[in-house]
N, C-alpha and C positions, 0 to 999 in steps of 0.2 A: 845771701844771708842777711839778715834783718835784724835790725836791737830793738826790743820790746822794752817797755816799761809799765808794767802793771802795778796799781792800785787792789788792797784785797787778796794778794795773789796766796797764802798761806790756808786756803781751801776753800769750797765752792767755784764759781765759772772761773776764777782769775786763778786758782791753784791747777785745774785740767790743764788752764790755754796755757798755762805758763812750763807745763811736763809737753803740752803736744806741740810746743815750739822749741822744747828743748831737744826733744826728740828728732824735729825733721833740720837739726844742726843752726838754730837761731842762736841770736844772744839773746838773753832774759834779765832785764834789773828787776827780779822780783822784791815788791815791797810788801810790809807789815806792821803793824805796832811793834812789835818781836820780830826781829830778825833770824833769829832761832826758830823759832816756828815756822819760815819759809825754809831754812834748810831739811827740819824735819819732814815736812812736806816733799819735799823737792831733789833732795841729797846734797851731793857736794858736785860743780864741774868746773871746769873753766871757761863754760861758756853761760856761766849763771855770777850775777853778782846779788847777793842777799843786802837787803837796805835797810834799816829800821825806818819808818814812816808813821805818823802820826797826818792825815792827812788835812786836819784841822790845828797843823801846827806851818805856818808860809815858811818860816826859815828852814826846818826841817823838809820843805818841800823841794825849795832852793837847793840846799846841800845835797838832796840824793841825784836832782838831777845832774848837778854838777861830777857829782861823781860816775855817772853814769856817763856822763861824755870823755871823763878820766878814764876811766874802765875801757870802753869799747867808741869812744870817736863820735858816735850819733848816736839819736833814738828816731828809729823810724816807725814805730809803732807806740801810742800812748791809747793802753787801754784804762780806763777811768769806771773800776769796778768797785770800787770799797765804798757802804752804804751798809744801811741797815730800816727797818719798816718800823711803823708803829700802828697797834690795831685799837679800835677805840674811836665813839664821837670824836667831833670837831670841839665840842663841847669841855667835852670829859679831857681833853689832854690840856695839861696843865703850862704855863708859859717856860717851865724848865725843859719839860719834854720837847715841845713845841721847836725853841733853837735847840736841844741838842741834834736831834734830827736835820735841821738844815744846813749846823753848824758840819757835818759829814757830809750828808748829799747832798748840799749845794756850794755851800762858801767850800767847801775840802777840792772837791771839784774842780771848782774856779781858780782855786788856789796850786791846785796841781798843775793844772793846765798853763798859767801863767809864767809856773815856772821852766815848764817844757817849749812852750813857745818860742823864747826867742834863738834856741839851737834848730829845732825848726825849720823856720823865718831864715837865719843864713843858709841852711840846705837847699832852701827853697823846694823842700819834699816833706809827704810825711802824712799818716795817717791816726786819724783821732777815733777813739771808738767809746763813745759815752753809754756806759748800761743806764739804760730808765726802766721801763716796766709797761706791761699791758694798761697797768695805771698812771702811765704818764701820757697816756693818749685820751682814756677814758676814767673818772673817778667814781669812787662807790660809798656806798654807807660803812660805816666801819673801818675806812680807810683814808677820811678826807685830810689828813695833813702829811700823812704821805707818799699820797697820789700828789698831793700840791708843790712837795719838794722835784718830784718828776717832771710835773707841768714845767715846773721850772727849769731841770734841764732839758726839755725838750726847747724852751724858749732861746736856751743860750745856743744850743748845738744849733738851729736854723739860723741863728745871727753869724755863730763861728763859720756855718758852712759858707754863704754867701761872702764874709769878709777873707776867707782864707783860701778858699780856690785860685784865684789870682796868681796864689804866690807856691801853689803846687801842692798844698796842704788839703787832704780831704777829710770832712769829718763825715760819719756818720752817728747816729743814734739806735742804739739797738735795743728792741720792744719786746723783750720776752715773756713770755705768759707765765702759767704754774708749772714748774719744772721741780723734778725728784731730790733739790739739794737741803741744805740746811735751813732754810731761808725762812721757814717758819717753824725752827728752833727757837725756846730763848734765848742764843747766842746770837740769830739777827733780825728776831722781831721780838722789839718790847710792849706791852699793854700797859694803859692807861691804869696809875693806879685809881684816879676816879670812877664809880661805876653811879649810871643816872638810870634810875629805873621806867624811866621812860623813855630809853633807847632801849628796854630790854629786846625788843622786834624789831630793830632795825642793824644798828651798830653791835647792840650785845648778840644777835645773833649770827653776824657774822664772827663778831670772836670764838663763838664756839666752834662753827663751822670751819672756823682756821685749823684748829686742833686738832677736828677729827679730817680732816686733808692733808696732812702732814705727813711726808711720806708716800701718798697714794695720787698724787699731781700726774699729769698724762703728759707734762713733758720730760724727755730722755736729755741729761745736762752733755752724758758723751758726747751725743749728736750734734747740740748747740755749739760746743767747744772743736768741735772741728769744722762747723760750718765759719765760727769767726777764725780761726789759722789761716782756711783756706780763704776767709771772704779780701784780707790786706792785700790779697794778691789782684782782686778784683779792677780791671783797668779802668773803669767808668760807675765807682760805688753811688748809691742812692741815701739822699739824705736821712731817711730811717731804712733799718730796716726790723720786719716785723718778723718775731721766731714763735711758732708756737700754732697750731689749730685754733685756739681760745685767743686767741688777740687776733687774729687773723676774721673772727668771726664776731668778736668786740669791738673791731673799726667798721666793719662793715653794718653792721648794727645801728652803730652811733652813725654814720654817715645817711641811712635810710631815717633815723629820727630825726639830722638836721634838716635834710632833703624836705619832711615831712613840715617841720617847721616854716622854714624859707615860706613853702606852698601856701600854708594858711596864713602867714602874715606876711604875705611879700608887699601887699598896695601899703603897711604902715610900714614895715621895714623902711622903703623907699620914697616914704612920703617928708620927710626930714630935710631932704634938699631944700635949699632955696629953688622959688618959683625962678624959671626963666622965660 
C-alpha cells in the first residue's frame, strides 16, 4: 500500500490517478482549492484524506502535508499535477498573466514539493512525479510563456532527480502530449486578453486551432492514468517520461533539428575555447 499526495486531484489526470489508486487499495491525500470538490469527485473512504490546497499558498502547503503524515504515517508518492496554460504571444501576455501562470506552475510546484521533502528525506524512499507537457520539451508560437513555465520544470525535476537519488527519492517528469481532458477548457487555459494583429498567423492562429482541438486530442487520459498507478511501481524509473504518439514524434523531431544544427555550425560552436 502507498500514500499518494496529489496536487489538482478534483478532475483531469490527478482526479483519474487519485480513483485508480484508490481503487487498487492506496492511501490518496487528495488536494484542491475545494476540498469539497475532491470529495465530489472522489466520494467518501478511509482511505482518502480530502485537503483544501491552494498550491501558491507555502503555509497551506506545509499544513496539508503535515496532515497528511497525521492521517497515514508517510507520503510515498508526490504527484505535482495542478497547473494551468495560457495561449497567446509572448508579446500579447500581459506581466499579471505572465506570474499568474508561474505563480501555479512553477513557484506552486516548488512550494509543494518543499513541503513534501523533508518526510521524504527521513524515509529515505519516495517518488516524485512532475506533470510538464510536450511543451516543456519543445516550445511553439502561441504557447511561449507556458511552455517556458514547463521548461522550467523540466529544469528543476533534472536538478531534484540527480540531488535525490542518493537518498532513495526518484523523481521523474512526465511529458504528456494532447490528451482528451479539460485542458483546453477555459477552466485551464486562459487567453491573452491582448490581441496584436500581427501575430494574427502565427500565435492567433494557434489560438483558434486550440478551440477547434478541444475535445478531439488523440490522446486517451484513462490510458495515461493507469500507466502513471502502474509506472510508482517501476524499480529503475527514468528521468522523463514521455506519454503520447505527438511528443514522442516532437522530441524526435527537435533532436533531428539540433543534430542538424550542431553539423552546420559545429567548427564555430567549438571554436570559443581557448587556444591550447
Amino acid at each position: 500500500m502507498k500514500t499518494w499526495f496529489i496536487t489538482g486531484a478534483s478532475r483531469g489526470f490527478g482526479g483519474r490517478i487519485a480513483q485508480l489508486a484508490l481503487e487498487r487499495g492506496d492511501n490518496v491525500v487528495a488536494t484542491a482549492r475545494s476540498a469539497s470538490t475532491v470529495v465530489e469527485k472522489l466520494g467518501q473512504s478511509p482511505n482518502l484524506l480530502a485537503v483544501p490546497l491552494d498550491v501558491t499558498d507555502d503555509a497551506q502547503a506545509h499544513d496539508a502535508a503535515a496532515r497528511a503524515i497525521e492521517k497515514f504515517g508517510r507520503i510515498d508518492v508526490l504527484l505535482n499535477n495542478a497547473g494551468f496554460g495560457l495561449v497567446g504571444a509572448v508579446e500579447e501576455a500581459s506581466q499579471v498573466e505572465i506570474e499568474n501562470i508561474y505563480r501555479t506552475n512553477v513557484f506552486g510546484l516548488l512550494g509543494v514539493t518543499r513541503a513534501v521533502l523533508p518526510f521524504m528525506r527521513t524515509q529515505r524512499s519516495g517518488r516524485i512525479l512532475n506533470i510538464s507537457s510536450i511543451g516543456g520539451y519543445r516550445s511553439s508560437a502561441g504557447f511561449g510563456v507556458y511552455c517556458s513555465t514547463k521548461f522550467a520544470v523540466e529544469g528543476l525535476s533534472e536538478a531534484l532527480y540527480h540531488e535525490l537519488s542518493p537518498l532513495g527519492i526518484h523523481v521523474t517528469v512526465v511529458e504528456p502530449g494532447y490528451f482528451r481532458t479539460d485542458f483546453l477548457d477555459a477552466s485551464s487555459l486562459s487567453s491573452s486578453k491582448i490581441l496584436i494583429d500581427d501575430y494574427s498567423e502565427t500565435a492567433g492562429a494557434v489560438r483558434n486551432r486550440a478551440s477547434s482541438l478541444n475535445h478531439t486530442q488523440p490522446g486517451d487520459p484513462e490510458r495515461l492514468a493507469r500507466v502513471l498507478v502502474d509506472f510508482v511501481d517501476a524499480t529503475n524509473p527514468p528521468m522523463r517520461l514521455p506519454l503520447g504518439s505527438d511528443t514522442v514524434a516532437a522530441i524526435e523531431a527537435k533532436h533531428a533539428a539540433d543534430e542538424a544544427i550542431i553539423a552546420e555550425w559545429h567548427k564555430v560552436s567549438i571554436s570559443t575555447d581557448f587556444r591550447r
